[in-house]
C-alpha positions, 0 to 999 in steps of 0.5 A: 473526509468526502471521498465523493469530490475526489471521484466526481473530479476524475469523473470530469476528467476522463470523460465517465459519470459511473465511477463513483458507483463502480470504485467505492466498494467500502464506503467511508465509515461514518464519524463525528464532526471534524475538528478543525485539525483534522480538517487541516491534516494531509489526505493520505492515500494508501494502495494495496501495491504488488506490481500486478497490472491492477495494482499499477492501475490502483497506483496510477489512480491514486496519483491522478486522485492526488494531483487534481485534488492538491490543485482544486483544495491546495491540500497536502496528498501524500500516496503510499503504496504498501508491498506485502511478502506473504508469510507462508506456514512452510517459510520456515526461514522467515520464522528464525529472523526477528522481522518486527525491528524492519517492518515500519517502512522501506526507507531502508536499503535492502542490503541494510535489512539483509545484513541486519537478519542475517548478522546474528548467525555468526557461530561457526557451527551455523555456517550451513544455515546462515548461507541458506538464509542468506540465499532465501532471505535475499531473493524475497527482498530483492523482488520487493526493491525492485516491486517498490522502484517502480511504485517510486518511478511511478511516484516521479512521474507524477511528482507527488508526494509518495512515501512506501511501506515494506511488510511482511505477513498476512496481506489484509492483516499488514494493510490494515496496520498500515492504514491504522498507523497513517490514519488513512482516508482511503485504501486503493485497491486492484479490485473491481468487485466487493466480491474480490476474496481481500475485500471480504478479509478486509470486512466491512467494518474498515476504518477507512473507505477501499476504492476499487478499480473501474471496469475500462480504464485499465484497457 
């Protein structure tokens, strides 16, 4: 896909002509001829999302992205912001809930992921770490609910199409699953550099382009 449309539109409608050189910082691997299928497929657009003012900046761009383009190609752009809970060495109560049943997306309430990691703890002589699980297993999910509401409220306002993620573990290792699964056209990302410490975990050699954020807009 031909990011470059995209960035001149936005260009157009906020006034800059710098914004192809400031955001792209990975640019679209090359491929071979589209068929085409993929040609009529829906343009997915995934941010790296934490609820960070840059992050929220990223989400925003990302809608404005999608509706001028639904408008101008009549195509399908579906944004999807992706929340990762990092996975420390010392969060060790991470490491006794078997995480991989829970970890495709966040369609699911948190109460529901919270009573399935916890519900395998049922032996009364593990009465005392189920209820230290129950307290530390909560707080984490409870933060990304309320981090993800507001990917959703934002997602209203624009009144796009918006699905989310919910992962746990290394950032770039979760981000670049995701954009692997949803066969992703873009990776939005609160970055105004390709010196940014996760553009440089995330290599050069991503199977998508990342877009950064232009310096001024978030001001």
């Amino acid at each position: 896909m031909n990011i470059k449309p995209m960035l001149v539109r936005l260009q157009s409608a906020i006034g800059r002509d710098d914004l192809v050189e400031q955001m792209v910082l990975i640019p679209e691997p090359k491929r071979s001829s589209l068929t085409n299928s993929q040609t009529s497929k829906a343009i997915n657009l995934i941010v790296g999302y934490n609820a960070s003012p840059n992050s929220h900046t990223a989400l925003d761009i990302a809608f404005w992205i999608a509706h001028q383009t639904r408008l101008a190609t009549n195509q399908q752009v579906i944004v999807q912001a992706v929340y990762v809970v990092e996975q420390n060495q010392g969060d060790q109560y991470l490491d006794k809930v078997n995480w991989s049943d829970y970890l495709t997306s966040c369609e699911c309430k948190v109460t529901d992921i919270y009573q399935s990691a916890t519900s395998v703890l049922t032996q009364p002589k593990l009465k005392s770490i189920t209820q230290s699980l129950q307290a530390q297993t909560l707080a984490p999910l409870e933060q990304a609910d309320k981090i993800l509401w507001q990917a959703r409220s934002l997602a209203e306002e624009w009144q796009g199409s918006f699905k989310s993620h919910l992962r746990f573990g290394n950032v770039a290792k979760e981000l670049t699953k995701v954009v692997e699964l949803e066969a992703a056209d873009v990776l939005f990302l609160g970055c105004k550099s390709i010196n940014h410490s996760m553009i440089q975990t995330l290599g050069f050699n991503f199977p998508c382009a990342i877009l950064g954020i232009p310096n001024g807009i978030d001001e």
